[in-house]
C-alpha positions as CSV (number, residue, x, y, z in Angstrom):
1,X,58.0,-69.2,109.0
2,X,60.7,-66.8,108.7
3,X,63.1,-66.0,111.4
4,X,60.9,-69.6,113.2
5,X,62.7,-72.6,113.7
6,X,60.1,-75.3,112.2
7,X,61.0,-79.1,113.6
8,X,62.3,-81.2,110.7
9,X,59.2,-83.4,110.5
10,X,57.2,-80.4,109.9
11,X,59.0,-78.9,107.4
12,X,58.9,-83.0,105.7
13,X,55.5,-82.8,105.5
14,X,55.0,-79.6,104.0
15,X,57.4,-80.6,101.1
16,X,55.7,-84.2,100.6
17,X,52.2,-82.6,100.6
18,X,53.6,-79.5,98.0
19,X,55.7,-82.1,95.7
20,X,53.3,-85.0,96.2
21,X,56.0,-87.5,96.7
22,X,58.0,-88.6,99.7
23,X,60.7,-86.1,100.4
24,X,64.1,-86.5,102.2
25,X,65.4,-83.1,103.4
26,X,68.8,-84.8,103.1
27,X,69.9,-83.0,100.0
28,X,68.2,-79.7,101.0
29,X,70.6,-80.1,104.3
30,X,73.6,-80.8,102.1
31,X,73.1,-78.3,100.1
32,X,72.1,-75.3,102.0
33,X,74.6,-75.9,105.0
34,X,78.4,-76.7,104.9
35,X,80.5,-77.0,102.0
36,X,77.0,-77.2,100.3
37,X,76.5,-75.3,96.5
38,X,74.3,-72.7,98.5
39,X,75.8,-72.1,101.8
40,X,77.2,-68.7,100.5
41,X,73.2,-67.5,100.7
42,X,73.3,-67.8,104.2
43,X,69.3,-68.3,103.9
44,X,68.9,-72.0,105.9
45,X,70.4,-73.0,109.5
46,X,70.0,-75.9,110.6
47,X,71.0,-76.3,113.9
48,X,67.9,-76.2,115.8
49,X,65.7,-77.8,113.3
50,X,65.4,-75.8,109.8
51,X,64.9,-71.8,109.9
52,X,64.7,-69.2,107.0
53,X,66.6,-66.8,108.2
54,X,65.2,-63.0,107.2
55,X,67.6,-61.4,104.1
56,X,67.4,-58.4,101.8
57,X,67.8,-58.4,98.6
58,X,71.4,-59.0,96.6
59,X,71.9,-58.2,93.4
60,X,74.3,-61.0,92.3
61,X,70.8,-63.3,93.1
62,X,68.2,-61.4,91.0
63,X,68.0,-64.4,88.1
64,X,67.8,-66.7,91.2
65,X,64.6,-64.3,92.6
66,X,63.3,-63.9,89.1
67,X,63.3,-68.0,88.4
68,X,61.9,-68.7,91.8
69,X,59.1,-66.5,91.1
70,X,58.4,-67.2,87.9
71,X,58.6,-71.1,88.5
72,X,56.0,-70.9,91.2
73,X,53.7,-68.7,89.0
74,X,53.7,-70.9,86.4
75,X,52.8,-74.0,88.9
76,X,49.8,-71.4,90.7
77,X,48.6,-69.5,88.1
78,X,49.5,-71.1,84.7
79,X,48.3,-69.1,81.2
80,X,48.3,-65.7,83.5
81,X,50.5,-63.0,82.6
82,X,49.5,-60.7,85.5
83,X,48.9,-61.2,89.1
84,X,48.5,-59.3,92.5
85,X,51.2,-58.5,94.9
86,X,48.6,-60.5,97.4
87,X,48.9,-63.4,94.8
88,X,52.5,-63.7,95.5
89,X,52.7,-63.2,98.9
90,X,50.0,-66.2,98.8
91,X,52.8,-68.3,96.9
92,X,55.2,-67.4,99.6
93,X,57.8,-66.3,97.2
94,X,58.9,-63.6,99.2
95,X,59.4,-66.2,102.5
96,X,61.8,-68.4,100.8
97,X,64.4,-65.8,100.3
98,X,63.4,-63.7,103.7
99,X,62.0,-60.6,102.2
100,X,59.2,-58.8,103.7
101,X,56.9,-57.1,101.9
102,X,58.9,-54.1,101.7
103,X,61.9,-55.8,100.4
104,X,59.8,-57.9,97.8
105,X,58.5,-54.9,96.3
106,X,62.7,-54.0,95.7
107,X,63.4,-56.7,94.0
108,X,60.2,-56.8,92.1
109,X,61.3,-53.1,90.9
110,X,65.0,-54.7,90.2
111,X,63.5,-57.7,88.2
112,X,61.7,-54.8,86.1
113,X,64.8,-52.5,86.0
114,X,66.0,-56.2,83.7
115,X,62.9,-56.1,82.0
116,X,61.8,-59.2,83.6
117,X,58.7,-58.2,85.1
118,X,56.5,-54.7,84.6
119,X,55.0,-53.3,87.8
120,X,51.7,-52.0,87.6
121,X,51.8,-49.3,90.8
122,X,48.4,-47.6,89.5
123,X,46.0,-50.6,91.1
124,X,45.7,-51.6,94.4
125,X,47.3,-54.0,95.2
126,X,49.9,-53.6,92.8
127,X,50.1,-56.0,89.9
128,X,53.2,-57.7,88.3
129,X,52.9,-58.4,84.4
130,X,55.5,-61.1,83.6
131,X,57.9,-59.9,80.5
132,X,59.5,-63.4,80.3
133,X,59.5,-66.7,80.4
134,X,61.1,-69.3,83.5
135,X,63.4,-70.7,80.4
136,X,64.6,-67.1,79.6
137,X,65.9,-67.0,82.7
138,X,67.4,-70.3,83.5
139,X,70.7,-69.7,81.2
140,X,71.1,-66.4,83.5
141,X,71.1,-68.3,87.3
142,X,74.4,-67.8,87.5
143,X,75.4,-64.2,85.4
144,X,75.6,-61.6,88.2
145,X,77.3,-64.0,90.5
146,X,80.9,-63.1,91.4
């Protein structure tokens, strides 16, 4: 799905099916494109259906990684502190922000340079022991932002 335009019934169904309610992709348009609150990220076009376009990591956004990440763990793999690299490329964190593998092991290692996460390097596939809480994080979205 990154850098691939999906068509915008596609993309409908995948959110109805994941947030089991009928989705309009209105709002997601209005705020990822435009004058929209999150057209600064740069991480949706829209103007051959909907595309996640491929990113690296910014610094200003690590709450934003850290909330998305810990959001979805919580929904996948509630009451576990530790999971696999694997694991979370199975969630598809890594996708939503463009990051491939190499780049979501950086800002795995900047998440536990905050003391978010601890990254355990010994096993294979690596493991990610969660320091925090999605609430800790929430009051922080916006800190690094300039």
């Amino acid at each position: 799905m990154l850098d691939e335009t999906m068509r915008k019934e596609a993309m409908k169904k995948k959110y109805n099916d994941f947030f089991m309610v009928k989705t309009d992709l209105g709002a997601l348009r209005k705020t990822y494109s435009d004058d929209g609150f999150f057209a600064l990220l740069d991480l949706l076009d829209f103007s051959e259906g909907i595309r996640i376009n491929s990113s690296y990591h910014k610094d200003e956004r690590l709450y934003v990684y850290a909330y998305a990440l810990f959001s979805t763990w919580d929904k996948k793999y509630p009451e576990t502190q530790e999971i696999t690299a694997d694991q979370i490329i199975g969630m598809k964190w890594n996708k939503h922000f463009g990051f491939d593998e190499d780049e979501m092991l950086f800002a795995l290692e900047q998440m536990e340079g905050k003391q978010l996460i601890r990254l355990n390097k010994q096993l294979r596939p690596y493991t990610v022991i969660k320091n925090a809480d999605t609430a800790d994080v929430l009051p922080h979205l916006y800190e690094l932002l300039n």
